[in-house]
C-alpha positions in Angstrom: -81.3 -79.1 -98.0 -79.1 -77.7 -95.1 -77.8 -79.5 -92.8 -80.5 -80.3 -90.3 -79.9 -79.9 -86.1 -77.3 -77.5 -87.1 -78.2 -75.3 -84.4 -78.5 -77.3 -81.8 -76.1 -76.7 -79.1 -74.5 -78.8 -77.0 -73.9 -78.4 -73.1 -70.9 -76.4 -73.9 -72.4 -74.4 -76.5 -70.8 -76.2 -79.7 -72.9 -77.2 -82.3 -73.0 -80.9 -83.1 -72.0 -80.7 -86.8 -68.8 -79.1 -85.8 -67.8 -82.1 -83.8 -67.7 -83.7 -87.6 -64.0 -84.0 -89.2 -62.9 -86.1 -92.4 -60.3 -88.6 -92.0 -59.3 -91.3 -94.1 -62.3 -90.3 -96.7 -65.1 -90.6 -94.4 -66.4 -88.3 -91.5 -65.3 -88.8 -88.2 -65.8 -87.8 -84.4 -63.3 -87.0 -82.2 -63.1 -90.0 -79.0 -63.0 -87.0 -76.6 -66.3 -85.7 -78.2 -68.2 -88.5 -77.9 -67.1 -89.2 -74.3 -68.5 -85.3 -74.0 -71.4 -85.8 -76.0 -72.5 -89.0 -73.6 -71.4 -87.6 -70.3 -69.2 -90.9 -69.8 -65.7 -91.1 -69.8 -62.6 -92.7 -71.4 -62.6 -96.0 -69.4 -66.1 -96.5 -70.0 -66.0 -96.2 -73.9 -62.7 -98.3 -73.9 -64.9 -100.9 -71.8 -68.2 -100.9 -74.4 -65.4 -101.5 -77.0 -63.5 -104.3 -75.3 -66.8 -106.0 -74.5 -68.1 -105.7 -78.3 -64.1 -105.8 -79.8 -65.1 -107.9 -83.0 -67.6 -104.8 -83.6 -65.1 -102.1 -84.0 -62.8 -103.4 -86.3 -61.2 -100.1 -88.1 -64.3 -99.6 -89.9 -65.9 -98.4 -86.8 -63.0 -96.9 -84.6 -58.9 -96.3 -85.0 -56.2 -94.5 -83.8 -54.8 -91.8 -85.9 -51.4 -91.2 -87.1 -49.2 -88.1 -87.4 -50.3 -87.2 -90.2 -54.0 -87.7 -89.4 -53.8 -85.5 -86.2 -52.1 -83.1 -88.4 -55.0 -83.0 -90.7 -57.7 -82.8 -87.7 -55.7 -79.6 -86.6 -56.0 -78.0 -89.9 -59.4 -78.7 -89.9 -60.0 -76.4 -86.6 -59.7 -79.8 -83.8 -58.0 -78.7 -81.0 -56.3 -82.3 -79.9 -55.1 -82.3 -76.2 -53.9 -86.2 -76.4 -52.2 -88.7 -78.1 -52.7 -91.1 -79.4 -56.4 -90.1 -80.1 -59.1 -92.2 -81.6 -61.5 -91.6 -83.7 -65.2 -92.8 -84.4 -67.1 -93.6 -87.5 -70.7 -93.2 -88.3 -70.6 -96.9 -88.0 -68.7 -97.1 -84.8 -71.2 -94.4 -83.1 -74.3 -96.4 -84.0 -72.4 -99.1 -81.9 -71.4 -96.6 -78.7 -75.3 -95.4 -79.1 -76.6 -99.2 -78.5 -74.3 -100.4 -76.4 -75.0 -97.2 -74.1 -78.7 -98.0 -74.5 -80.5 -94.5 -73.1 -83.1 -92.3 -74.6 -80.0 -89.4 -74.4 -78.0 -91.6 -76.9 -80.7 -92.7 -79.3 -81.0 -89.3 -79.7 -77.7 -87.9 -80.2 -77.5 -91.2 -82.8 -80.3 -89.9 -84.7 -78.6 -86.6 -84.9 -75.3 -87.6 -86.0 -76.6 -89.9 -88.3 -78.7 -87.0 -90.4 -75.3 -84.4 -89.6 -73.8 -87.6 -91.3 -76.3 -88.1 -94.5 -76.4 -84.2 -95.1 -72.7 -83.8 -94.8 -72.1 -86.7 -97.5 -75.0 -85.1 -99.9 -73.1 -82.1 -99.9 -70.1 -83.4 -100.7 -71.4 -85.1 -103.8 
């Protein structure tokens, strides 16, 4: 089974699967690609997350180390920031919700298959 939505492009031509990295031995996205992915910005992500803070405990969101953003650039990730945060499956599903808009239940359903396909590969 391939990976499905894998070539769907996003406004700035990137495929969605390629926003997916591995950190910490699950697969991640980049805080700077969801903000992207949503059309929102940094203040208003850090605001769903401060509103909802008992939901995005480290399962669901974190910072990453040296070593980390080491690994994310060896993995292709161009980082511009730091410190930089990433997102979970887990912590997506929660941005998705808390954004509430057709746009985001859809890119939720995309990540979320990305997600599945990615982890039945690697098994």
């Amino acid at each position: 089974m391939g990976i499905p939505f894998h070539t769907d492009e996003l406004n700035n031509g990137c495929r969605l699967v390629d926003k997916v990295y591995s950190l910490r031995n699950q697969l991640i996205i980049v805080e700077q690609d969801i903000i992207d992915l949503f059309n929102t910005n940094h203040s208003m992500v850090q605001d769903l997350m401060l509103v909802c803070r008992r939901n995005f405990p480290d399962s669901c969101a974190f910072l990453i180390d040296d070593l980390e953003h080491q690994s994310l650039i060896e993995q292709g990730y161009q980082l511009s920031a730091d410190p930089c945060r990433v997102f979970t499956e887990e912590g997506i599903m929660l941005i998705c919700i808390l954004i509430n808009s057709e746009k985001a239940e859809q890119i939720c359903n995309h990540i979320i298959q990305i997600f599945a396909s990615l982890r039945e590969i690697s098994i």
